[in-house]
N, C-alpha and C positions, 0 to 999 in steps of 0.2 A: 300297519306301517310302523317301521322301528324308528326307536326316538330320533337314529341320526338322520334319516330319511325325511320326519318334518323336523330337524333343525336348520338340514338344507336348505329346504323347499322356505324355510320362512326366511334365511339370509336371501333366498335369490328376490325373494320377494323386496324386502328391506334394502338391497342393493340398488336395483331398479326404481325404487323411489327417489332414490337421492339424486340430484343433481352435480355429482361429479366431474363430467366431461367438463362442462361448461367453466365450471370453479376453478379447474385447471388449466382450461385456455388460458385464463387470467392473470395467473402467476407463472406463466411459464416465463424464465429468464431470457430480456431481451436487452444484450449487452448494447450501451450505447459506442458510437463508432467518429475516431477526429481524421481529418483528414491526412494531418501530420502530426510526429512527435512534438512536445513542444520543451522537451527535454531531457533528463535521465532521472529515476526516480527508485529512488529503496523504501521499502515497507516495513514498519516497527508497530512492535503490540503497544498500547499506549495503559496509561498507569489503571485503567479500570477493566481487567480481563475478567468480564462477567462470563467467558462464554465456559471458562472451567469449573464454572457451576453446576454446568448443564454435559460435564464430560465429555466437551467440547475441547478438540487440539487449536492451535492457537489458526489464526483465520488468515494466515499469510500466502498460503498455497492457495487460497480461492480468492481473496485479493490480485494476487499474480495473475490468476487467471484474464479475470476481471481487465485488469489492465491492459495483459496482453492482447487479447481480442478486439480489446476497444481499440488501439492505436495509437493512443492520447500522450501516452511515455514511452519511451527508451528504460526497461528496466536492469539494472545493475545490482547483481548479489550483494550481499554484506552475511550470509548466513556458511549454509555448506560447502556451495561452487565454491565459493570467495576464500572458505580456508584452505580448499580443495587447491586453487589459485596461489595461493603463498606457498602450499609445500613447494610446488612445481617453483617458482621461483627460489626458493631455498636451494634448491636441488643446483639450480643454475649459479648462485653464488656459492655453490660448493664446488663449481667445476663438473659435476655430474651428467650433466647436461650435452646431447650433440652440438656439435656445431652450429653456426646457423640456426640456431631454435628460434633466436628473437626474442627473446624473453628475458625482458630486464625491468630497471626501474623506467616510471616517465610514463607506461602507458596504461596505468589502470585508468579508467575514466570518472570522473569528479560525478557523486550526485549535484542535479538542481537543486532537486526537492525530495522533500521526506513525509512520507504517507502515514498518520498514525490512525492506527484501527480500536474501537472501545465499545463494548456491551455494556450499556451502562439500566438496563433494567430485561429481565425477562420474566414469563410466568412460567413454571411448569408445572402447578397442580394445574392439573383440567378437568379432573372430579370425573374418572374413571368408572366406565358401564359394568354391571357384573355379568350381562349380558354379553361383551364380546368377548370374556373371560371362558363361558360357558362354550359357546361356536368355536374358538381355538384349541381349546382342548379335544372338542368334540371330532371337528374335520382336522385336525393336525397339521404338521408339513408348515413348508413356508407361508405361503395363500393363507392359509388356516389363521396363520400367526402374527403376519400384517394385518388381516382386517381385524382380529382379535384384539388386536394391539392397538386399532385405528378407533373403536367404538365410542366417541366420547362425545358429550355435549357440549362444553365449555371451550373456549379458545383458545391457542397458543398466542403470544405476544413477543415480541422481542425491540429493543430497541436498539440502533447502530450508531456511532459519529466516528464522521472523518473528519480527519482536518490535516491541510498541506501546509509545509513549512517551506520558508527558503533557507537553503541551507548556509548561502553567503549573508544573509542579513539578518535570517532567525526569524522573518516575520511570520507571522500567520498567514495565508493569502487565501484560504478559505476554510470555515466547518462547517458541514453538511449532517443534518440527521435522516435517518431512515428508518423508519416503522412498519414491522409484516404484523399479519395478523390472521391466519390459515387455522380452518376445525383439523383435528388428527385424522379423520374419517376422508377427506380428499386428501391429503396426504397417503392416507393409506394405501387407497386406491389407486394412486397415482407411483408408486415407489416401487414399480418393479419396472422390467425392460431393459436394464443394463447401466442404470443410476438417472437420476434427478436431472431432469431435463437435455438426456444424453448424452451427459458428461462420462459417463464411464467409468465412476471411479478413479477422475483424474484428481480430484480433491481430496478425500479420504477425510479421516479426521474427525467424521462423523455428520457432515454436511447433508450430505447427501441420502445416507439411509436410515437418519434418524429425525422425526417429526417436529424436534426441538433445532436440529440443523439446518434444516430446512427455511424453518421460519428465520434464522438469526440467516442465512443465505441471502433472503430476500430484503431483509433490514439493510444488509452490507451493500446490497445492489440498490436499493431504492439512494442510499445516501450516496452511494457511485453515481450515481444518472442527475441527482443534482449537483455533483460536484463537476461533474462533465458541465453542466450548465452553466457555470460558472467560470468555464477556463479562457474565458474571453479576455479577463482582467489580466492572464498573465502575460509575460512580451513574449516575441518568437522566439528570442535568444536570452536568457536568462542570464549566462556569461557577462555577453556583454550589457547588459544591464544593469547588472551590479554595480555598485559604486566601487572605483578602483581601491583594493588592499594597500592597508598603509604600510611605508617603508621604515628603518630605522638607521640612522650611519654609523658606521661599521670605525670610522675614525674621527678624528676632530675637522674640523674642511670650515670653509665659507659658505654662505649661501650669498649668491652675487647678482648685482642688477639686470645683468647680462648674461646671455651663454659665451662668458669670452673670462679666461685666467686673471685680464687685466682690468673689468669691469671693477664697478663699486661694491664696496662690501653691505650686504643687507643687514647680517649678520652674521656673527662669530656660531659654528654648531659644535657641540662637544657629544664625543661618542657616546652611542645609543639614545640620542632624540628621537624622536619620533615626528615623519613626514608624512605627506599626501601627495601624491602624484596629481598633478593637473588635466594632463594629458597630452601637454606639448612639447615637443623634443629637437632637439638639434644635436645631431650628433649623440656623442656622451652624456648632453647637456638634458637633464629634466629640470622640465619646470617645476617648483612643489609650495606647498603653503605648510608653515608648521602651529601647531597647537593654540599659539594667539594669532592667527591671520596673517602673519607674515608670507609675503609671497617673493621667489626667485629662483635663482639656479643653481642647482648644484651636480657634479660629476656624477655619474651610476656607479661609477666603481667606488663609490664612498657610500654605497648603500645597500642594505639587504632587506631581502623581504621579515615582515614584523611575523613571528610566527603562534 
């Protein structure tokens, strides 16, 4: 018998012993799902990009994904569509543009919220077999070279947090961690068929066909499914939830007891104060309260948004 012949016979044996299948059910990605949007939402690397350690592209396309499947956001570019989006409008304030295109100012749509992604620990020694060094070389080829690649004792680890902002108040409204922890030997075994949990190759990036990608995948999805858990605390409508944007006037005016030219004066305003809209109206007429409590009325056309 030639050496490759029992190198075979001893991987089919060593294969067969391990519990693969099983390991894999386990970690197979199962995106959680909302019934509604509950807003519009862009995706940002946050200041700890551990995953370029591990030669890892940034985790925004598998984020996206993530999102999109679930249901949970209304996702909106800010990356390449989005520049892609101002040529085309460039184009139209140049005149360039057909007729009728529709494409002007006023209709990009306002994120809610803003998704920040961070690796903040992973391991990748895992203390490497020289045994699956030996089998790769020996059977060759792809097969050969995933399980070669997969032989290891020790564990991959990866650690994830999200955390969602609001973009009108800046708060935090949730951080989420998430923790994988996958041998490279079920990975191995599991990492063909046309990518990582049938995704296809729709991630790239190195998610998917790399055993360090994988685990920081799982990390991002486990902190995903609790941050899903969590979106209870946020309102249906974010807009209007917000507390209204303050105003500033645009000239010198009164603020008046009354929505009426003839009312009492509250006080005297001098241009560029800064107001609050209340949220009651009459006419022209808003209500507002300025900087020490003052509360009355004053015309909208003496005022502009604070920018």
């Amino acid at each position: 018998m030639t050496l490759m012949m029992r190198s075979v016979m001893a991987l089919g044996a060593l294969l067969a012993a391990l519990p693969a299948s099983a390991d894999d059910d386990k970690t197979k990605p199962e995106i959680p799902t909302c019934a509604r949007p509950l807003g519009a939402i862009t995706i940002v690397d946050g200041d700890r990009q551990g995953w370029s350690v591990y030669d890892l592209q940034s985790p925004q396309k598998l984020l996206k994904l993530y999102v999109q499947k679930s249901g949970c956001f209304t996702l909106v570019d800010r990356g390449a569509g989005f520049d892609a989006a101002q040529r085309e409008r460039e184009l139209e304030s140049q005149g360039t543009l057909q007729r009728r295109s529709n494409v002007g100012g006023g209709q990009v749509r306002a994120a809610d919220y803003v998704l920040v992604a961070e690796v903040v620990a992973a391991d990748r020694d895992t203390g490497g077999s020289a045994v699956g060094g030996i089998i790769g070389g020996i059977v060759g080829g792809s097969v050969g070279g995933a399980i070669g690649g997969g032989l290891r004792t020790r564990d991959l680890e990866a650690q994830a947090i999200l955390s969602i902002t609001d973009v009108r108040t800046s708060e935090t409204k949730a951080v989420t961690e998430g923790q994988a922890k996958k041998t490279d030997v079920s990975f191995a075994l599991g990492a063909g068929g046309g990518g990582w949990g049938g995704w296809g190759g729709v991630v790239g990036g190195g998610y998917e066909n790399t055993p360090m990608g994988q685990v920081v995948s799982l990390a991002f999805l486990e902190a995903y499914k609790q941050m899903v858990g969590q979106l209870g605390a946020l309102p249906a409508d974010a807009k209007a939830a917000a507390p209204e944007r303050a105003y500033q006037t645009v000239r010198a005016t009164k603020m008046r007891k009354f929505p009426d030219p003839g009312a009492t004066v509250v006080r005297s305003l001098d241009a560029g104060m800064r107001l609050y809209p209340l949220g009651e109206k009459d006419g022209q007429w808003w209500k507002v309260e300025d900087e020490n409590g003052n509360q009355g009325w004053v015309k909208n056309t003496d005022l502009e948004p604070l920018r």
